[in-house]
C-alpha positions as CSV (number, residue, x, y, z in Angstrom):
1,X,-25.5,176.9,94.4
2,X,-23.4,174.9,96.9
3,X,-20.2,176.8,98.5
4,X,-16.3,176.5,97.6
5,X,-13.7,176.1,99.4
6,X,-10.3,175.4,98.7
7,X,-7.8,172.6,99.7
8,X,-5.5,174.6,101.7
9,X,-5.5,176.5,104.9
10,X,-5.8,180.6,104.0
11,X,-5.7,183.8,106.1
12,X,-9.4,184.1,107.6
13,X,-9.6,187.8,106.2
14,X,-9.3,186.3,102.3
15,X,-12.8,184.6,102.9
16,X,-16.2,184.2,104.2
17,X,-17.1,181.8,106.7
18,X,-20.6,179.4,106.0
19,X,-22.0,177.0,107.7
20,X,-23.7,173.7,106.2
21,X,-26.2,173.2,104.0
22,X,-28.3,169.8,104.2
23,X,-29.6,170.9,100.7
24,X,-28.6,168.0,99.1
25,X,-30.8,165.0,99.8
26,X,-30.0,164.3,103.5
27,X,-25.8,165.1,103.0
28,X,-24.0,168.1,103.0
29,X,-22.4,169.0,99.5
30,X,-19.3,171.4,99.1
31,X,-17.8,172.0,95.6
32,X,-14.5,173.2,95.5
33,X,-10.8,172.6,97.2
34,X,-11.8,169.9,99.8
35,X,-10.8,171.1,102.5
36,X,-12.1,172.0,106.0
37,X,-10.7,175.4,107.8
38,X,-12.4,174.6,110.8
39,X,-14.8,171.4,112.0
40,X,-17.5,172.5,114.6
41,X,-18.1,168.8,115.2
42,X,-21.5,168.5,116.3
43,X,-23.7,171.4,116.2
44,X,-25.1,172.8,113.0
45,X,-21.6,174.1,111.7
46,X,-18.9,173.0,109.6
47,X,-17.2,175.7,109.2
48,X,-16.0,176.1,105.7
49,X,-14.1,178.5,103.5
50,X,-15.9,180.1,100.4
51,X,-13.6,181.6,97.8
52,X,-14.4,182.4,94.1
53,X,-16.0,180.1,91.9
54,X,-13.2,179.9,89.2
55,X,-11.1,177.8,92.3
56,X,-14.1,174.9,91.5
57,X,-11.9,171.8,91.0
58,X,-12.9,169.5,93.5
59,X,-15.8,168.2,94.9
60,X,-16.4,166.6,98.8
61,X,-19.1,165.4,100.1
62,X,-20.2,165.0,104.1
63,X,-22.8,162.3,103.9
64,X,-24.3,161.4,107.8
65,X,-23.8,157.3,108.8
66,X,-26.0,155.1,110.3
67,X,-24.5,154.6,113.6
68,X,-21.2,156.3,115.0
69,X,-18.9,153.0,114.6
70,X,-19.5,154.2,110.5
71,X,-16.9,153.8,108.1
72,X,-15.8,156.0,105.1
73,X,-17.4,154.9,102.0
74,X,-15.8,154.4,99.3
75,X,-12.4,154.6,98.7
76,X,-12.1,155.5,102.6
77,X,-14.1,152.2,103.5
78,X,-12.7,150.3,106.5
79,X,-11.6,153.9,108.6
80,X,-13.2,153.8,111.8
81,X,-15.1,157.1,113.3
82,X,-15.4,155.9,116.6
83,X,-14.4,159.3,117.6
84,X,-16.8,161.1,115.9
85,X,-20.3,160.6,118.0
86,X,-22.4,162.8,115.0
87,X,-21.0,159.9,112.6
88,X,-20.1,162.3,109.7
89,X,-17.9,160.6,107.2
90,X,-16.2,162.3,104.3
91,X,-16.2,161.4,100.6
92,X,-13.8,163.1,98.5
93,X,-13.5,163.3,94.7
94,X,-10.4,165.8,93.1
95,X,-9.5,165.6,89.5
96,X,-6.3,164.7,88.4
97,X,-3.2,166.9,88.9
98,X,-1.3,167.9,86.0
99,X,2.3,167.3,85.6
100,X,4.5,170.4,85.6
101,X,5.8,170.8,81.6
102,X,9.5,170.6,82.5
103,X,9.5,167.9,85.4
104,X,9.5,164.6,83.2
105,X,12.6,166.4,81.2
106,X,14.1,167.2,84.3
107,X,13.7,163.4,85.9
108,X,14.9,161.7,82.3
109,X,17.9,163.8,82.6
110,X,18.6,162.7,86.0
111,X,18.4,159.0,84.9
112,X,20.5,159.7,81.9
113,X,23.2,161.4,84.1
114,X,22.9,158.4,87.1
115,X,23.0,155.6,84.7
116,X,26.0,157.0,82.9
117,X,27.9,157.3,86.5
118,X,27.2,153.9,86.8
119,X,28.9,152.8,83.8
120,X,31.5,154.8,83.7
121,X,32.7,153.9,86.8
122,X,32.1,150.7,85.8
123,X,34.2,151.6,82.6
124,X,36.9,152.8,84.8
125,X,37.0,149.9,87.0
126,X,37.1,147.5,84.0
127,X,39.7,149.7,82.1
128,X,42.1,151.0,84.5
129,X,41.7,148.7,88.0
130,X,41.6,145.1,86.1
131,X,37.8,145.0,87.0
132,X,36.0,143.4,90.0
133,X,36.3,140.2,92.2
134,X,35.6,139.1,95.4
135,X,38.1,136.2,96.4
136,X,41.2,138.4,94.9
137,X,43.1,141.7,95.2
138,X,40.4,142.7,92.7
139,X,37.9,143.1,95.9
140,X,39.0,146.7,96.2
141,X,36.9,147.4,93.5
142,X,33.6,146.3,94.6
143,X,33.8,149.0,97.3
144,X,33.4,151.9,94.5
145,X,31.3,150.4,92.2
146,X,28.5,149.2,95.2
147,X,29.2,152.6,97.2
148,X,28.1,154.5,93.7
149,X,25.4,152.4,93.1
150,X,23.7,152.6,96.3
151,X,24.6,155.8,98.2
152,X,24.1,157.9,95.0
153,X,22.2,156.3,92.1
154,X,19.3,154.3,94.5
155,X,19.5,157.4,96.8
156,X,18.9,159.7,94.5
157,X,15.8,157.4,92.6
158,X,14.9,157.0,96.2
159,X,14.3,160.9,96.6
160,X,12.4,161.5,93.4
161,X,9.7,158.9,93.6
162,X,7.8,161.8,94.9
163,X,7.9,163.8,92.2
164,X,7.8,161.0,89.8
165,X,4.9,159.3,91.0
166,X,2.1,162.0,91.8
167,X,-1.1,160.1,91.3
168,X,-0.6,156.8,92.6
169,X,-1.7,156.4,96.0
170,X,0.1,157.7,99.0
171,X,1.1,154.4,100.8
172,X,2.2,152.8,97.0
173,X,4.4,155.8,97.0
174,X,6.3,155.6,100.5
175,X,6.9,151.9,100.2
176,X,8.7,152.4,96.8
177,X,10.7,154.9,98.5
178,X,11.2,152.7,101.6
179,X,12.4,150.0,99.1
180,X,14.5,151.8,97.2
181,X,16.1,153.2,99.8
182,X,16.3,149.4,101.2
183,X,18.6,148.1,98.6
184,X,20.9,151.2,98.2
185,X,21.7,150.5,101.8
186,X,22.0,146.5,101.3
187,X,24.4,147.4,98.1
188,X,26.1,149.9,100.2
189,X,26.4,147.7,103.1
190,X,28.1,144.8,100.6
191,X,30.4,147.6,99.5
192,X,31.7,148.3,102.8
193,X,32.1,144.8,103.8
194,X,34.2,144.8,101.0
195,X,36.6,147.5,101.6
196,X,36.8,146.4,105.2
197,X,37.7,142.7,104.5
198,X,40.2,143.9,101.5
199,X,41.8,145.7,104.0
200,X,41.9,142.8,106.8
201,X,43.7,140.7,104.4
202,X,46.0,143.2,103.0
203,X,47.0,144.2,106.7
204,X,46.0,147.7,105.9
205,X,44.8,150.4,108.3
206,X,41.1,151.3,109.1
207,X,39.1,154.4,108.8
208,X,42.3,156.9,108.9
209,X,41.3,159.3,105.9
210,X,39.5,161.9,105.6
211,X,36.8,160.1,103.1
212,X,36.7,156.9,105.5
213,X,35.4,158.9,108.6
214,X,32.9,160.7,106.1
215,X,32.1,157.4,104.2
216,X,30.7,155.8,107.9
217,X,29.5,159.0,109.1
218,X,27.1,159.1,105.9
219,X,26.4,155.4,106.4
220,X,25.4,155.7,109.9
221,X,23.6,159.0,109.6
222,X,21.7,157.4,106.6
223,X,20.5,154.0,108.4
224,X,19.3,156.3,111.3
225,X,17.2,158.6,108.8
226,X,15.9,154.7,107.1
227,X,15.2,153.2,111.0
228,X,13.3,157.1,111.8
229,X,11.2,157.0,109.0
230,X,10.2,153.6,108.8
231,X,9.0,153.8,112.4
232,X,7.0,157.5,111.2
233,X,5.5,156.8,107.9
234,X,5.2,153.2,107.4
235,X,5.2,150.7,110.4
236,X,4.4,151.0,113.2
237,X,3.3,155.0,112.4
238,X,3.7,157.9,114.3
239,X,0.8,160.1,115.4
240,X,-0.3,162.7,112.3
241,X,0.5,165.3,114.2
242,X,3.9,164.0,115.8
243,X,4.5,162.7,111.6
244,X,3.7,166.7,110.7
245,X,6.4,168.1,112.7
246,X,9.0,165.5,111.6
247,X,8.4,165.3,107.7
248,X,10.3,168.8,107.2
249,X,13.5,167.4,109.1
250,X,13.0,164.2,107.4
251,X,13.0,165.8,104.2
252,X,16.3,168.5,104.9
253,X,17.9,165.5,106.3
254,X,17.5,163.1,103.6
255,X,18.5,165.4,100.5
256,X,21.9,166.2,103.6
257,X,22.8,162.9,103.4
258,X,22.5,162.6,99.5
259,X,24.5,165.8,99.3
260,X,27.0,164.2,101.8
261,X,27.2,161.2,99.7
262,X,28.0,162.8,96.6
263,X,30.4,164.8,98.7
264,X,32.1,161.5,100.0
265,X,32.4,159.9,96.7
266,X,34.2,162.8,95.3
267,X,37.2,162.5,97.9
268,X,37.2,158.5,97.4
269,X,38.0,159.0,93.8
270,X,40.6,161.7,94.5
271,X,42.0,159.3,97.3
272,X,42.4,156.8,94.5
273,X,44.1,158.4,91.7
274,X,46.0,159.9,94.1
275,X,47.6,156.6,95.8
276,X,47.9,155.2,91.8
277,X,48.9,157.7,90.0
278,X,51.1,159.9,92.4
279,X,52.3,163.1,90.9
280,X,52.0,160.9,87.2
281,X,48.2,162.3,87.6
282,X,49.0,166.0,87.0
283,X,50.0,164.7,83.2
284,X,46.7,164.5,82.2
285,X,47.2,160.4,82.7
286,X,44.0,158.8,80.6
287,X,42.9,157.3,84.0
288,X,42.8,160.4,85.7
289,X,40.8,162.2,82.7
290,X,38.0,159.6,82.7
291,X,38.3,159.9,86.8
292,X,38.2,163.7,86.7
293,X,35.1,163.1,84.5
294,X,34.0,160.6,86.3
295,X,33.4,163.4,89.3
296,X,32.2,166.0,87.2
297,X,29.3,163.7,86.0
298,X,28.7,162.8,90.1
299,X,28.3,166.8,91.0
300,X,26.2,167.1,87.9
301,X,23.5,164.0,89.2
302,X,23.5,165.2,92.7
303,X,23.1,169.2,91.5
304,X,19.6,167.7,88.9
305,X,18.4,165.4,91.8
306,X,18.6,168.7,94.8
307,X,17.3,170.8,91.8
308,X,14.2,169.0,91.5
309,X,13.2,168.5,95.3
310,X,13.6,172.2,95.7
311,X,11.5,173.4,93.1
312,X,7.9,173.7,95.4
313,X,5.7,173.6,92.1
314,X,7.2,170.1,91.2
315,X,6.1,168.6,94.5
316,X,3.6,165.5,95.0
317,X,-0.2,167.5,95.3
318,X,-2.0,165.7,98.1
319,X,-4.6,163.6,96.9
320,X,-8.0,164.1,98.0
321,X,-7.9,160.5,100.0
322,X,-5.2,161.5,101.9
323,X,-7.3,164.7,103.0
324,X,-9.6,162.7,104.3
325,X,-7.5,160.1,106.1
326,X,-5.1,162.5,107.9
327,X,-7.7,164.2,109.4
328,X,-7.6,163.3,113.4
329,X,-11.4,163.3,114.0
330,X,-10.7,163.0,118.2
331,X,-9.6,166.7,117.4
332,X,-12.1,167.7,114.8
333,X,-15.3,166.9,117.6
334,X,-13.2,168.9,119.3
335,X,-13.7,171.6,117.8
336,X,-10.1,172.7,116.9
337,X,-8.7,172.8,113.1
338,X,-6.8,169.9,111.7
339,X,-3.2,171.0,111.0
340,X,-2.7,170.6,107.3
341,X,-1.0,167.6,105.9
């Protein structure tokens, strides 16, 4: 009976520590999480895990190459193990993850609620500010409409895709999120330019207010986080351990700057119906109903969108490929324990 272990690092006193078994036709066979505690490298041990057969999920497989430039076979083909003289690659097979019941409900509400803020302040736009226009007094309006559209709706889609997409594989995922997050800044970006050249030709003052200096703080602060991660995670890649330490302030920071988008719309519209409307707006005028609406429908897409990231059970499982690829084998020969993913 070959031995389980499980995909995540546990306390050493919760299990019993084997080493491998070449049982299995020339390769060493482990049923279970598919995951290493500790590598040997070398040697006659991997050290593995065992736990209690009910965990059986997952299966992985440490199947000895031909020479040490080998390469992962498989889907892990084309990985070099130049760094691993005993030329052990690692195949790993895990069965699907299961959606969490309530997440799908959860992410259909939150499209429901950000397409409806896009309309609506389209609808508000159209009804009450004669609608939108670049080459007239109508450019105002482009500001809003872009600034909603990008900073909040995109943003927020841009958060969930992991969540949303849980099986697809790892790189698919982060440059759909990379993407997303590409044209909410390019729509943002068009909606600033707008504001900005409404006000040159008006004669108007820059960046006084209160929601101006948040507006270009959040759009600063959120073309640093894009620039950060693009040169961690996608091109030209951090280190996996310098990527580890980053993802959590990656992470708080992003869902920050959503938050403080949400938080910057909210005093735009105010600012608005405030310059219009004057003290007209504490009659319950119709534009400032739909307006007040309006921001109760922003606070309720930003509150579903933080309410999904934070729930641990709803996030991404790592696939078994990614277990295998984010291990740093330099380290594993080593002899020390690769830091989980």
């Amino acid at each position: 009976m070959s031995p389980t272990i499980r995909s995540a690092a546990i306390e050493a006193a919760t299990c019993r520590w084997l080493s491998r078994d070449e049982s299995n036709k020339g390769g060493v066979t482990w049923r279970g999480g598919g995951r290493t505690e500790d590598y040997k490298g070398g040697g006659t041990a991997f050290s593995l895990c065992w736990i209690p057969e009910e965990s059986q999920k997952d299966e992985v497989t440490l199947l000895p190459l031909r020479s040490r430039t080998g390469h992962f076979r498989g889907e892990h083909r084309g990985i070099n193990l130049e760094q691993n003289p005993r030329g052990w690659g690692l195949r790993m097979e895990q069965s699907a993850a299961s959606v969490p019941a309530a997440l799908p409900y959860y992410v259909a509400f939150s499209q429901l609620l950000g397409l409806t803020v896009v309309a609506v302040t389209g609808a508000w736009l159209g009804l009450y500010r004669g609608g939108i226009a670049w080459e007239s007094s109508l450019q105002f309006n482009v500001h809003p409409l872009c600034m909603v559209m990008g900073m909040i709706f995109l943003q927020g889609d841009a958060l969930l895709v992991y969540r949303v997409f849980r099986k697809e594989a790892k790189r698919t995922t982060k440059i759909l999120h990379g993407l997303l997050h590409i044209f909410a800044f390019i729509i943002a970006l068009v909606g600033l330019v707008a504001v900005f050249d409404y006000h040159k030709k008006k004669g108007y003052a820059d960046l006084y207010s209160l929601h101006s200096w948040c507006g270009i703080s959040v759009f600063v602060l959120y073309f640093m986080q894009w620039l950060v991660g693009f040169s961690f995670f996608l091109f030209p890649g951090a280190s996996f351990s310098l990527r580890s330490r980053y993802r959590p302030q990656h992470t708080f920071f992003g869902a920050t700057i959503f938050l403080l988008s949400v938080g910057t719309a909210l005093l735009g519209l105010k600012e608005a119906l405030l310059f219009k409307l004057g003290s007209k707006y504490s009659t319950f005028e119709p534009e400032g109903v739909l307006a007040n609406v309006l921001g109760l429908l922003l606070i309720c897409f930003g509150v579903v969108v933080l309410y999904i990231l934070a729930q641990a059970d709803w996030k991404r499982p790592t696939q078994a490929e990614e277990q295998a690829l984010s291990m740093d084998f330099k380290t594993l020969t080593e002899g020390d324990s690769p830091s989980p993913q």
